[in-house]
C-alpha positions as CSV (number, residue, x, y, z in Angstrom):
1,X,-2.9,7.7,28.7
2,X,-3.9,11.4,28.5
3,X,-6.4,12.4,31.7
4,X,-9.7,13.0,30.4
5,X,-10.5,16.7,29.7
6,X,-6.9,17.2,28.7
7,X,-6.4,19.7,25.7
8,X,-3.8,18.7,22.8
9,X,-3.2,20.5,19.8
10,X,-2.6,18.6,16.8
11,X,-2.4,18.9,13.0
12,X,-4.0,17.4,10.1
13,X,-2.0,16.3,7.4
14,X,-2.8,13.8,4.0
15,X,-0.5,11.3,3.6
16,X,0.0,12.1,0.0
17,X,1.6,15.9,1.3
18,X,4.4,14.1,3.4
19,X,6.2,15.2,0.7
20,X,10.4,14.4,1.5
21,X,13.5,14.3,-0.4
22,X,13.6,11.6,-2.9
23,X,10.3,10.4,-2.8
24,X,8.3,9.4,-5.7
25,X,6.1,12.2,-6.6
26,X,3.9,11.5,-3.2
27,X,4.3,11.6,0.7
28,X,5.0,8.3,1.6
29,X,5.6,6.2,4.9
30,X,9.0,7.4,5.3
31,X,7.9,11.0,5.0
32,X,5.5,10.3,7.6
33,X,7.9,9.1,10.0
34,X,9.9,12.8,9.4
35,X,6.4,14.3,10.3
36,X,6.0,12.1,13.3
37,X,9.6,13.2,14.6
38,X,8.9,16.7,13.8
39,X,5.6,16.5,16.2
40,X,7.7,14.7,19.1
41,X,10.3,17.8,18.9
42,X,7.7,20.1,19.3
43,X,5.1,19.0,21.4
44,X,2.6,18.4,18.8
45,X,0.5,16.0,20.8
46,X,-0.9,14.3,17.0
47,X,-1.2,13.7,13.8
48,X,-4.4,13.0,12.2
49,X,-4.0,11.7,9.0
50,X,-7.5,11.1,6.1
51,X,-8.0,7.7,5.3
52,X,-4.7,5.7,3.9
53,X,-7.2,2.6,2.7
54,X,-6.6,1.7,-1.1
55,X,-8.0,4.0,-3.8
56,X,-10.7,3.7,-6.0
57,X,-10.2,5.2,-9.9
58,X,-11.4,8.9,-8.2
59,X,-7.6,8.5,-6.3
60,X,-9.6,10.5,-2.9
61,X,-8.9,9.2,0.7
62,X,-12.4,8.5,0.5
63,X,-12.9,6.5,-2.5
64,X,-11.7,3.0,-1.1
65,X,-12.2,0.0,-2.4
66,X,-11.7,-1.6,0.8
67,X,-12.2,-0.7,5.0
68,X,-9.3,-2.9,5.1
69,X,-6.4,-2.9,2.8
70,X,-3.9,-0.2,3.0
71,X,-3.0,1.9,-0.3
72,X,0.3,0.8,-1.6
73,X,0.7,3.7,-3.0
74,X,1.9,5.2,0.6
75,X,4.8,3.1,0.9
76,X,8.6,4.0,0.5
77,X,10.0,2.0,-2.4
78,X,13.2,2.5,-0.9
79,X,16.1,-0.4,-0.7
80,X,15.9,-0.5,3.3
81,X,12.2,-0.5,3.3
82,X,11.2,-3.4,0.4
83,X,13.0,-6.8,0.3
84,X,14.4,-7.2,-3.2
85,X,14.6,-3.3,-4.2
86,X,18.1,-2.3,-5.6
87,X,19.2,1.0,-6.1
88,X,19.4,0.4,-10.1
89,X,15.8,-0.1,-9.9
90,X,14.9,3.1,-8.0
91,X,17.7,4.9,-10.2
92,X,14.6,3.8,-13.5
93,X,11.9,4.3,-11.2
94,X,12.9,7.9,-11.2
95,X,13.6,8.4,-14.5
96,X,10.7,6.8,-15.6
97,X,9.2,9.5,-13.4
98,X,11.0,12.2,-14.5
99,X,8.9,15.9,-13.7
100,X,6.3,14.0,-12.0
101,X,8.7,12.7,-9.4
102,X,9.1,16.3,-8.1
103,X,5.8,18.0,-9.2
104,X,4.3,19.7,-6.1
105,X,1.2,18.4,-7.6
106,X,0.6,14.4,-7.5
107,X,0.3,12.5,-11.1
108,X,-1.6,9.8,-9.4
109,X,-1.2,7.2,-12.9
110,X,2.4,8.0,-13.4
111,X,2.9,7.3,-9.6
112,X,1.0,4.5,-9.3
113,X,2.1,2.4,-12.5
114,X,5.8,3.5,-10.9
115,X,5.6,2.3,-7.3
116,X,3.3,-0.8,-8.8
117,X,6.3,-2.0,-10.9
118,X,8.8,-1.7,-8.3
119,X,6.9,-3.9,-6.1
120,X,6.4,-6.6,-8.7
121,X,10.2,-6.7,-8.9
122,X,10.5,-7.1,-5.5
123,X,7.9,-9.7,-5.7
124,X,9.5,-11.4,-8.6
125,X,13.0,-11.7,-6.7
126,X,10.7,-12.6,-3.5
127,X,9.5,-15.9,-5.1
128,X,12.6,-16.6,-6.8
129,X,14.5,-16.3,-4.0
130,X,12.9,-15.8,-0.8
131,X,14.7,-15.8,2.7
132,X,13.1,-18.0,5.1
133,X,12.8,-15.7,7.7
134,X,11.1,-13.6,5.2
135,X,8.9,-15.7,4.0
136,X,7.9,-17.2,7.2
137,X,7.1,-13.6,8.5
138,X,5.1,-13.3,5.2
139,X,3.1,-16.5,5.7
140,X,1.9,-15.7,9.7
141,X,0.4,-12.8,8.0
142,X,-1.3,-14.2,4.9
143,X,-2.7,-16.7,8.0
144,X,-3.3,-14.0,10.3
145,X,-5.7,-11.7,8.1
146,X,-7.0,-15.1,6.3
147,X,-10.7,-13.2,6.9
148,X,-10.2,-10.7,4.4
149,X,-7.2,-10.9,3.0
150,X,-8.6,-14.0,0.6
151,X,-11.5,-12.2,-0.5
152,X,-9.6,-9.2,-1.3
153,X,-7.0,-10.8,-3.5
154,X,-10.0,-12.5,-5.6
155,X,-11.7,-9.3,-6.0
156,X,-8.1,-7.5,-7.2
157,X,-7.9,-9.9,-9.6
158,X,-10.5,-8.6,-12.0
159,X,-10.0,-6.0,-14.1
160,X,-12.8,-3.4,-12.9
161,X,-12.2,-3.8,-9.5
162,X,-10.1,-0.1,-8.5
163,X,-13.7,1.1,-10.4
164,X,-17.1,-0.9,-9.1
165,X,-17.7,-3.7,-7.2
166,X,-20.6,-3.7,-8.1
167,X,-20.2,-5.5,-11.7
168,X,-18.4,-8.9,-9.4
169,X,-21.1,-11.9,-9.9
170,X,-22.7,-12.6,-6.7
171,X,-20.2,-16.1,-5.7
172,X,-17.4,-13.8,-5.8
173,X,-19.8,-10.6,-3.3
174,X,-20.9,-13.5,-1.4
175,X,-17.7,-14.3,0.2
176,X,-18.4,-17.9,-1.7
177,X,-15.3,-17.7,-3.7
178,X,-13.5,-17.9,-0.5
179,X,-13.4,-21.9,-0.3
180,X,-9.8,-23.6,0.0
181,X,-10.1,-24.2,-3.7
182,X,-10.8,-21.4,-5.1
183,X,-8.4,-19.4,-3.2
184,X,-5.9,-21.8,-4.0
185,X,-6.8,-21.2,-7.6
186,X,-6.2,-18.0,-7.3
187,X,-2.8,-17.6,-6.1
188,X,-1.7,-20.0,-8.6
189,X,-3.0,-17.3,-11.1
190,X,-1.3,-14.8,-9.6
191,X,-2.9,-13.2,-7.5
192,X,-0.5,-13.9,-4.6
193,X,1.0,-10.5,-5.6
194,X,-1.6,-8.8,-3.5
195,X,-1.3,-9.9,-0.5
196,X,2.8,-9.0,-0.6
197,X,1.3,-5.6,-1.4
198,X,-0.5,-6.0,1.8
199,X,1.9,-7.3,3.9
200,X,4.4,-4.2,2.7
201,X,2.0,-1.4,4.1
């Protein structure tokens, strides 16, 4: 714990500029972790990041959707870092890519629609196949963040919801929709996917 009055030079950085080798046309978790070692080489005392919760259509840290849910945008689609990633797939990811994958200036869509079907084939290969150890880890947390993590998978479900909540009928604001049986309902529709997405980041 630093003593109070202590002075610490830091540096701000966006996620989105952790910009590394082989990334997917953004700064990403693992990019992070490069910046994180740089500051512990050098004394950097921290890093202070904007916000990394999930974008709205504008794509700015301070757009989100949510005061909760990370943007999965951030994470490393890389085969050590995603259960159910395989090379082949990253090897199409970047090719469906192409410029923008090394553009020093972000195509949020391209990125997004890239990282977004990488982690439905994870997801895919998840529930076909999942390890137990996995998917117990994966169920604690689903339990764990029950409070909002319910909610938030209904309200991703609709179509308009990276653009205004403010169109969602009021059951669905309310919290209402949150009963046993309607969020049962609602991962049998699919929309079990987001919390994965959450778990990940």
């Amino acid at each position: 714990m630093q003593s109070p009055g202590k002075r610490l030079a830091g540096i701000l950085i966006p996620a989105f500029s952790t910009r590394r080798e082989g990334d997917l046309g953004i700064g990403d978790t693992a990019g992070l972790r490069d910046w994180i070692d740089w500051a512990a080489q050098h004394n950097v005392g921290f890093l202070q990041l904007l916000p990394v919760n999930e974008n709205g259509t504008e794509e700015s840290p301070y757009s989100a959707i949510s005061s909760v849910a990370l943007d999965p945008i951030y994470l490393a689609c890389e085969v050590a870092e995603i259960p159910g990633l395989k090379e082949s797939d990253l090897l199409a990811a970047r090719e469906r890519l192409k410029a923008a994958a090394h553009s020093p200036l972000i195509n949020y869509p391209a990125v997004r629609a890239v990282k977004r079907g990488l982690l439905e084939t994870a997801w895919r290969r998840f529930t076909a196949k999942a390890d137990a150890g996995l998917a117990a880890e994966f169920a604690r947390f689903r339990e764990s963040e029950a409070e909002w993590l319910d909610d938030y998978c209904i309200f991703r479900r609709e179509p308009s919801s990276r653009s205004c909540a403010s169109t969602m009928p009021p059951p669905w604001m309310t919290g209402l929709a949150s009963s046993p049986g309607s969020s049962g309902s609602a991962s049998a529709n699919g929309s079990a996917f987001a919390p994965t997405r959450q778990a990940a980041a």
